[in-house]
N, C-alpha and C positions, 0 to 999 in steps of 0.2 A: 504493500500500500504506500501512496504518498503522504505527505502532510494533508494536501491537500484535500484528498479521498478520506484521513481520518476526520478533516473538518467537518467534512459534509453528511460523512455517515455514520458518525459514533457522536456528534456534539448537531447535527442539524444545520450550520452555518451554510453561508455561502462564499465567501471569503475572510480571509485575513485580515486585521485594520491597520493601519500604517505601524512598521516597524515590524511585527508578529512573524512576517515569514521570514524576514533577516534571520532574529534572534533562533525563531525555531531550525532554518539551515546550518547557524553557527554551530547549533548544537550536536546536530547530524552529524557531523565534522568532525565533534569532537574537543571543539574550542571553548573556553571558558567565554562566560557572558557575565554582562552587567547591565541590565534592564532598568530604566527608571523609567514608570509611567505612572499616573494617577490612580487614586483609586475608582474601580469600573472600569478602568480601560480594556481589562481581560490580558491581566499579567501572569495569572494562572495558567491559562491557557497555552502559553508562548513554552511551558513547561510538561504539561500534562502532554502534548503532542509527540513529542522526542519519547516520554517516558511510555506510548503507547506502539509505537513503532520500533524501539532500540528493544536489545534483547536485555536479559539481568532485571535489577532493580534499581528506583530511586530514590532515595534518599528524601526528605523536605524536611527544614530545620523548621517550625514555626512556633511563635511565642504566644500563639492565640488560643487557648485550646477549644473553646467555643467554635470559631472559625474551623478549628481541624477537620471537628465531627461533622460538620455542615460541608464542606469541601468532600469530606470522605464521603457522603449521604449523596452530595450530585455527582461522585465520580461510578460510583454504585448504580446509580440511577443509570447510567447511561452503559452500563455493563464494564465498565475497568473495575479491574482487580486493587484496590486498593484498602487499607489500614493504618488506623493508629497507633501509638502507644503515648500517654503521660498519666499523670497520676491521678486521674478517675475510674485507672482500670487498678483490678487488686495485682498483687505479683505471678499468681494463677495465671490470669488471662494477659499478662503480659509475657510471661515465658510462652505461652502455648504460640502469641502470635512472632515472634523473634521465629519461632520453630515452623512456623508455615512460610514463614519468608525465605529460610535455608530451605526449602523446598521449591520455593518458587512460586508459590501459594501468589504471591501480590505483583504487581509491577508500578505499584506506590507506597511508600511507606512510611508515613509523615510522627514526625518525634520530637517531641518537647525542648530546647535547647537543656534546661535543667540536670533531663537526664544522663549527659555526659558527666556530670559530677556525684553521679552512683557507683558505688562498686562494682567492678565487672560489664557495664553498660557498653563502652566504648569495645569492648573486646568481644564481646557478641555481637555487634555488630561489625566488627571486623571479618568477622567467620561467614558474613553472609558477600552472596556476588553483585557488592554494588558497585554500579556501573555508570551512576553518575549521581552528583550529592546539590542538593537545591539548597541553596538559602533565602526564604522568603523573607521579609521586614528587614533586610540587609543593616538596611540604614542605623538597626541595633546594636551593632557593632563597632560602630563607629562612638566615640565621646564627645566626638563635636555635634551628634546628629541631637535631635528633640528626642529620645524615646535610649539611650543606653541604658542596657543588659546586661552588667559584667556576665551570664551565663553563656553569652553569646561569646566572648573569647576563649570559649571550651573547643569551640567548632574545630577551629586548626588540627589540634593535635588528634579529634573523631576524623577527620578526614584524611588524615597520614595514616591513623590505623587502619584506615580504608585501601592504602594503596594510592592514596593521593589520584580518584576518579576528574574527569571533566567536572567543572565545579559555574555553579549558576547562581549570581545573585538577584535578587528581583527587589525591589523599592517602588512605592510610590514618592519620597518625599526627600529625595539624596540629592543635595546640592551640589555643584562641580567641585567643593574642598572634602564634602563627607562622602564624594563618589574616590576622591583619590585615597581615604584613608580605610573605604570601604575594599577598595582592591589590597592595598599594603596588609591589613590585617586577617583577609581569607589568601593572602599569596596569590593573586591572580595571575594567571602568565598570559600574556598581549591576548588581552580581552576583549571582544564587539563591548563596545559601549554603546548603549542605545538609548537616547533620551527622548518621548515623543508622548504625547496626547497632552499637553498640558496647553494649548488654546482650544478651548470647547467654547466655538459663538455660540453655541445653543443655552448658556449660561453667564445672563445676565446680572455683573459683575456692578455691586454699588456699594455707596459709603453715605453715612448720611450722621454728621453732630447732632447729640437731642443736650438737653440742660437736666442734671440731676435722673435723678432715677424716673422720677415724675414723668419729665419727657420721655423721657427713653419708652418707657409704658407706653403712653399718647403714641409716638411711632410707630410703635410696636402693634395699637389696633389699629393704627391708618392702616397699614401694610399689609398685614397677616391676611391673608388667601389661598388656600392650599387649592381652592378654584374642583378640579373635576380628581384631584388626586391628595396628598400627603403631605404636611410639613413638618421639618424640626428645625426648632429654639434652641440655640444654645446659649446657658450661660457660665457664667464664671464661678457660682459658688451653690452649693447645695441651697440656701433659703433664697437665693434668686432663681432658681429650677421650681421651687414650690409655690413661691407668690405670683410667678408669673403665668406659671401654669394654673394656678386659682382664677387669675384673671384672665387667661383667654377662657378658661369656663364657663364665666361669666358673660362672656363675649358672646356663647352661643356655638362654641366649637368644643366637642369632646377633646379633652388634653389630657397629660398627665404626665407628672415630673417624674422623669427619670435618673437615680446616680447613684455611688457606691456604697451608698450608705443601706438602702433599700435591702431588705432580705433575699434570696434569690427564687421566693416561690412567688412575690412581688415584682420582684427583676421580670421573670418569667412572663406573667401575667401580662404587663406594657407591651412586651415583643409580641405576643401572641395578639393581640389585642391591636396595635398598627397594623402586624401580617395582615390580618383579617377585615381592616379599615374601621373597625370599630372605634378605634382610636383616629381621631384624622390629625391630631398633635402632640406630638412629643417634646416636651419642654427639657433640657437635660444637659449636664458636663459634660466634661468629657467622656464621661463614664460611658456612653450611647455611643454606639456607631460604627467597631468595629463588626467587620458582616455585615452588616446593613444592608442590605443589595435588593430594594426596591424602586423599577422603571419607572415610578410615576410620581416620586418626591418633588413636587413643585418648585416649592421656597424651602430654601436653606436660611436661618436667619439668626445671626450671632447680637444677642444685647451684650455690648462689650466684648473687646477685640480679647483672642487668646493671645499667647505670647509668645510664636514667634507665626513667619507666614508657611513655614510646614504644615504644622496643626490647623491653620486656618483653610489650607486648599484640599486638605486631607478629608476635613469635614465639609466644606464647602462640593466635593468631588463626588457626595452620596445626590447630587441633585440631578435631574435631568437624564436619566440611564438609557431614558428611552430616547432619546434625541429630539424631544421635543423642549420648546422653551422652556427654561427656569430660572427664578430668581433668588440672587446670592446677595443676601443685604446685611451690610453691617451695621450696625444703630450703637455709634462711641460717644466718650463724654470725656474730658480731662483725669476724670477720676479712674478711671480705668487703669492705667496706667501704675496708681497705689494698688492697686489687687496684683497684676504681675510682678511689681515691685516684695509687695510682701510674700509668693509665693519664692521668688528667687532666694530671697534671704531665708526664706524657712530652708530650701533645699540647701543651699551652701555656708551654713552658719561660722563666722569668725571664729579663728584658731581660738582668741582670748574668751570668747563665749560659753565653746569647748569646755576648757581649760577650767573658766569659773563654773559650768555644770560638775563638772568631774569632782570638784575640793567640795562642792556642795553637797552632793552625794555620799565624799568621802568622812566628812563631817557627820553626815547622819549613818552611817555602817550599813545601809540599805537603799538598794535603789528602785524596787517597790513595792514603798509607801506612798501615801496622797503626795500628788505632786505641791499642794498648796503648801506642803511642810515646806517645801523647796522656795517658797518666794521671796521669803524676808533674807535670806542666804544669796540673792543671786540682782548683780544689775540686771536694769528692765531690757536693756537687749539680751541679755542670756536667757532673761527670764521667757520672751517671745519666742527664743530658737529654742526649748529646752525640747521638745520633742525631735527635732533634728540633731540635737546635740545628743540627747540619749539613743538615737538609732546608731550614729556616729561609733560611739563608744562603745556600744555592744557588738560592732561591727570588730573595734580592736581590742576584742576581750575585755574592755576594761569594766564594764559590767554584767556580773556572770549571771549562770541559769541559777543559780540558785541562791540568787539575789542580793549575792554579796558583790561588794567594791574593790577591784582588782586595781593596779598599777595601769595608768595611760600611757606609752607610749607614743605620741604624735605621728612620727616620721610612719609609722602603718597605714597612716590615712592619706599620705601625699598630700599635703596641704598647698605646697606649690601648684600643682595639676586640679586639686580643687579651686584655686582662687584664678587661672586660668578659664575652666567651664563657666565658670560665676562670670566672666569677664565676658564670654563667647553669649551666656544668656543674657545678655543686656546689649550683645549688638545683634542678636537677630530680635530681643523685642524692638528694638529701636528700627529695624529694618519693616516689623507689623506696622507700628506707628504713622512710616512715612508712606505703607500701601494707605493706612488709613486715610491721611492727609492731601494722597496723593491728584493732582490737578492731570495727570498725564494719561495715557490710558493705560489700563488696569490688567487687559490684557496679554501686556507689553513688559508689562513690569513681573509678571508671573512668570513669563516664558523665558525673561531674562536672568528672573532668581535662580530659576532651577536649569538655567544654562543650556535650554531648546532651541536651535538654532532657528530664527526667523526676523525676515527682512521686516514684517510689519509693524510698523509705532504708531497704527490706528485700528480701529475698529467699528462693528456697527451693535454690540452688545456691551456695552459700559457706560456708565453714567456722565462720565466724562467728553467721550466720542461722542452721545447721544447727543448732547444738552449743553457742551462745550464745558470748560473751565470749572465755570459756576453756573447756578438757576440766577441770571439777570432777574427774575421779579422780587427774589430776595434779596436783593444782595446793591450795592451801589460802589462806584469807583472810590477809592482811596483815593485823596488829596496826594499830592508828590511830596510835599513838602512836612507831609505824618507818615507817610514811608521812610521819608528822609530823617525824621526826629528818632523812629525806632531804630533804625540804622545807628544811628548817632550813639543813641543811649548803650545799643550793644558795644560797640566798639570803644563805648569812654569806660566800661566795666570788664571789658577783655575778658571773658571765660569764666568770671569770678563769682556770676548769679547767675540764679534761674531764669525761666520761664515769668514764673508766678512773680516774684520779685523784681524783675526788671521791669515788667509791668505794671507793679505797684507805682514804682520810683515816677513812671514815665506820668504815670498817673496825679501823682504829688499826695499820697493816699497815703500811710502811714502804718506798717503792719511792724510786726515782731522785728524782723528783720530793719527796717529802719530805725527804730526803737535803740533795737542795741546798737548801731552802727549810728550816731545820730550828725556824723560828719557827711551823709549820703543828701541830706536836704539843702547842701551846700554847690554840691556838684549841678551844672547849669542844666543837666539831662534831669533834675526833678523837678515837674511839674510842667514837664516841656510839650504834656498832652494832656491836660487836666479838665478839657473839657470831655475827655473820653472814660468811659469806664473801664476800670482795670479789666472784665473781662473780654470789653470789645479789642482792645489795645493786646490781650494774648492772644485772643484770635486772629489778628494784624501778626502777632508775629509767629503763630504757629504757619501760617500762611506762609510769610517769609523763610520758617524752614522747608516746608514744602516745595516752595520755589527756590531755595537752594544760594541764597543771599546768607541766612543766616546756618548755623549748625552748634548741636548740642553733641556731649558729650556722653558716652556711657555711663553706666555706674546709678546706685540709688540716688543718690542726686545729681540729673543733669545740668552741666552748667553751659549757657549758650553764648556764643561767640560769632562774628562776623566772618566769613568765609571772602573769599575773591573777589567772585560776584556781589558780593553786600559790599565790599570796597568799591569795585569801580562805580556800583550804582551812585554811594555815598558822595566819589568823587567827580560824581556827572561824565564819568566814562561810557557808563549805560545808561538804561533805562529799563522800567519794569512797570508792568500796570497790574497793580494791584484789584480785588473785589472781594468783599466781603460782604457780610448781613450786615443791616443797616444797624446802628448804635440808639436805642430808643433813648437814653441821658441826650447825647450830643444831638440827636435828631430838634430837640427844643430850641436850641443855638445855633447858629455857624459856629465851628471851630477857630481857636486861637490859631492867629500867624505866629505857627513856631520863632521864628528871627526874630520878629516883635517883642513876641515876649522874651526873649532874652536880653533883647537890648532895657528891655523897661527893668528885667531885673539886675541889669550892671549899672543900671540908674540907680534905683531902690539901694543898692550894696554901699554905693558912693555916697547916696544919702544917708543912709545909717551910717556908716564910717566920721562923716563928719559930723553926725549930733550924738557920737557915741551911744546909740541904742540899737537890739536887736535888729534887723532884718524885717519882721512880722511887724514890729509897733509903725511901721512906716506905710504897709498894705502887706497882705497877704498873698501870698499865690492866686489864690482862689480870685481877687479881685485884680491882679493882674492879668489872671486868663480870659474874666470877661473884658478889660481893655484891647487886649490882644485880640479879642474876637471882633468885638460890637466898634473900634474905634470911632466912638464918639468925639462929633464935626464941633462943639462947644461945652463949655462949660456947663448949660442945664443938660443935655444929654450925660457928656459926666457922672451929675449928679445923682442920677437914677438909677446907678448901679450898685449892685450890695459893697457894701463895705467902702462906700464912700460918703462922708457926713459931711455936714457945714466948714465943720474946720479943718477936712484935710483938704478938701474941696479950695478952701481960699488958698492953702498952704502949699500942697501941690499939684495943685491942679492945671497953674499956667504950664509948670515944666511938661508935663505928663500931655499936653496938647502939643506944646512942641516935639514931643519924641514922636508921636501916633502922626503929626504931619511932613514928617521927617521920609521924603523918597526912600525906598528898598533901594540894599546896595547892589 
């Protein structure tokens, strides 16, 4: 038979989808592979073909085991010989099937990665004639990838006891750095690499800001249509799975929250219950979705971005199977951001964290008792990682089975290599972030992550292609000269602040951070946009990272900084047209002439200087922003404005005409 004949006539197809028959001839050959395609693309497939036509057995590494028995059930179905083994079979039925395989009983034989680190496992399978060894979820093998398995660096040495077979990797979500360290740690020798399905126009690709959770909700029922077929919600945290799935109940849509917390005859019941459409939404973590392999999921639709854009296309990939339209919407908010922030820190907690859980522990001779014994013992960032820190430590013996407190040795943990990971999850959340913000298309930016080679930087399926840039009804041109102020403001704090903060300053608004720093309301960049509200003025400069003027830093606090681009704009080398949503505060006003008001306040300085009193007893910010706006043509205009009375009015009020009739330089 051919490939193609088993297409047709053991699986019903009619052809191959792009890439499939490569991978599938590499394999005939004999040649190792490395397959990256989405999820549904039919990466199974590209493997089940070889293992149905080659003689021996195959091998398949997979960490799913859910997935296994369902894989095994449709390969059954279709008459291959196929089997599992992990640990939902007793030792009985795992020795009898190791025994039909050395017969020849299978010509699949899919295996838990775990099991390589049992006695005797690797050596039983050594004894059988396998003749080529799969690894599915590849990308588990890698450290830099979203999903590592130290069980997955067992493979190697299963696969030399093998005879070292032709070897196959298969991914949905391996980037061109975690495709090369995918090859170095299964030993690949000159590989097909094949990277393909990750533009699907049938998958309509958006991003959409709400305010607070409130919004996010409100969006959440504009949008929600699962129309003639199925949708899933995902969110970030188990009681954001349950209130939201309350509320689209409400809505008039069967839901129901799905995540790991659930018992599994619960778990059960939701899956059954979509299968059957009885369910038309499933609200849910990440817990949902491996297997998932239903044609007619509509909407995919994430309240708050996960953290990085693997996990997001990986879930986003269950939509649309049939090839008919579907929509991928993401509904983000600033806060977002603190939830993947606090997950990264929970997974890679500080050496010194550690260190203070450990002496805490060892202080009380038990390490479990109520953890609340533990609080008054531990600073409050220990106190936060203490569940990462106690995995940590039982990882290196240092808290045994039998609940006593053993000696820490660090150097077991690689603390270097951990603060590395910690370092790599903060630039692919940082990479989610700028799909989220992103003005470009969307399509383009997916195909480019996962390093798909294609000429196209448009499309006719993304929000951005669609509808341009921005929705013009929302939205109105930036001033050049408030572009030019945030510009400023970045570049006179060089890397040194936030987001949130830089936007305070521009603002002339007054938070913690100026507070302690009170030499900040000195600097000409505060108050230099006061007639704006700080969170119009972030989304001005989330914009400006977006567009690639400005750029922040990795790490729990990013600090933002002026890039090239943000220079030459700064220095009237370019230009940029900015749009945002209109500013309801500033909408009441025109805005302040940035220049203006700087010049009034190097007036104001000169004035205080010579009647030795603060700054403030002379006008205020606040009433130099309305001058700078409103420049009033006289004296009664003047007067009408807050914070100017009778007597400053007589005092300075001729200067303060003269500055406001004074030509731009």
């Amino acid at each position: 038979m051919t490939p193609e004949q088993v297409l047709n006539d053991v699986f019903h197809l009619e052809s191959f989808r792009p890439g499939q028959a490569e991978v599938v001839a590499a394999q005939m050959s004999g040649r190792d592979v490395l397959a990256v395609a989405p999820t549904g693309s039919g990466k199974s497939l590209s493997y089940w073909v070889p293992a149905i036509l080659g003689d021996g057995l195959t091998v398949v590494v997979s960490p799913l085991i859910a997935l296994m028995k369902d894989q095994v059930d449709r390969l059954a179905g279709h008459g291959v010989r196929a089997a599992f083994i992990n640990s939902t079979l007793g030792s009985a039925e795992q020795r009898g099937r190791l025994e039909a395989a050395s017969r020849g009983a299978y010509q699949l034989l899919y295996v838990a990665p775990e099991r390589f680190s049992r006695p005797g496992f690797t050596a039983r399978l050594a004894a059988l004639a396998v003749r080529r060894f799969i690894v599915d979820e590849a990308h588990c093998i890698s450290s830099w990838g979203h999903d590592f398995r130290p069980d997955y660096r067992l493979i190697g040495g299963a696969m030399e006891a093998c005879g070292r077979p032709p070897i196959g990797a298969f991914t949905a979500t391996a980037t061109p750095d975690v495709r090369v360290d995918i090859a170095s740690n299964l030993g690949l020798r000159d590989p097909l690499v094949m990277v393909t399905g990750f533009n699907r126009p049938n998958l309509k690709l958006a991003a959409v800001a709400a305010r607070g959770r409130e919004g996010r909700i409100e969006e959440l029922r504009r949008r929600l249509n699962p129309g003639d077929g199925r949708a899933l919600v995902y969110t970030g945290t188990v009681k954001g799975a349950e209130d939201t799935a309350a509320a689209i109940s409400r809505w008039g849509f069967p839901a129901a929250a799905y995540h790991g917390r659930l018992p599994d005859v619960s778990r059960r019941r939701i899956q059954e219950g979509f299968a059957a459409r009885d369910l038309r939404v499933v609200v849910a973590t990440s817990a949902f979705g491996m297997g998932v392999d239903f044609p007619d999921i509509r909407q995919v639709i994430h309240v708050g971005y996960p953290g990085s854009v693997e996990a997001y296309y990986q879930e986003v990939g269950r939509a649309g199977r049939d090839g008919r339209p579907a929509l991928c919407l993401l509904i983000h908010s600033a806060k977002d951001r603190d939830l993947q922030v606090y997950f990264i820190e929970m997974a890679f907690p500080e050496l010194s964290d550690v260190i203070s859980a450990h002496t805490a522990y060892s202080r009380l001779g038990v390490w479990n008792s109520d953890p609340e014994e533990l609080r008054a013992l531990l600073p409050d960032s220990a106190w936060r990682s203490l569940e990462a820190s106690k995995r940590l430590l039982q990882t290196a013996g240092a808290l045994r089975s039998d609940g006593s407190v053993g000696p820490f040795d660090p150097p077991r943990l690689d603390f270097p290599q951990r603060a590395a990971l910690k370092r790599h999850a903060y630039t692919k959340l940082a990479k989610m972030i700028a799909f989220a913000q992103l003005r470009s298309c969307r399509h383009a930016y997916i195909t480019d992550y996962f390093g798909e080679p294609t000429a196209e930087r448009s499309c006719r399926s993304c929000d951005n292609c669609e509808h341009g840039a921005v929705a013009a009804d929302k939205t109105s041109q930036v001033d050049a000269r408030f572009t030019r102020a945030a510009l400023a403001g970045a570049a006179r704090f060089s890397s040194r602040v936030g987001i949130v903060n830089l936007a305070a300053i521009l603002a002339g608004k007054a938070n913690r951070f100026i507070r302690d720093q009170p030499w900040v309301v000195n600097v000409p960049a505060y108050g230099s946009m006061s007639e704006w509200s700080p969170a119009w003025i972030r989304r001005l400069l989330e914009e400006l990272v977006a567009a690639g003027c400005l750029a922040q830093s990795s790490g729990q606090y990013p600090m933002v900084g002026l890039t090239e681009r943000g220079r030459a704009i700064l220095g009237g080398l370019e230009t940029i047209e900015v749009a945002i949503e209109q500013d309801h505060q500033a909408a009441l006003s025109p805005g302040p002439d940035p220049v203006l008001f700087q010049r009034l306040r190097a007036w104001r300085a000169e004035v205080a200087r010579r009647q030795g009193v603060p700054a403030y007893v002379v006008f205020h910010d606040r009433t130099l922003s309305e001058l700078a706006a409103r420049r009033p043509a006289d004296l009664v205009a003047m007067g009408t404005l807050p914070g100017i009375g009778r007597s400053k009015l007589e005092r300075y009020g001729a200067a303060v005409l003269e500055i406001l009739a004074a030509p731009d330089d």
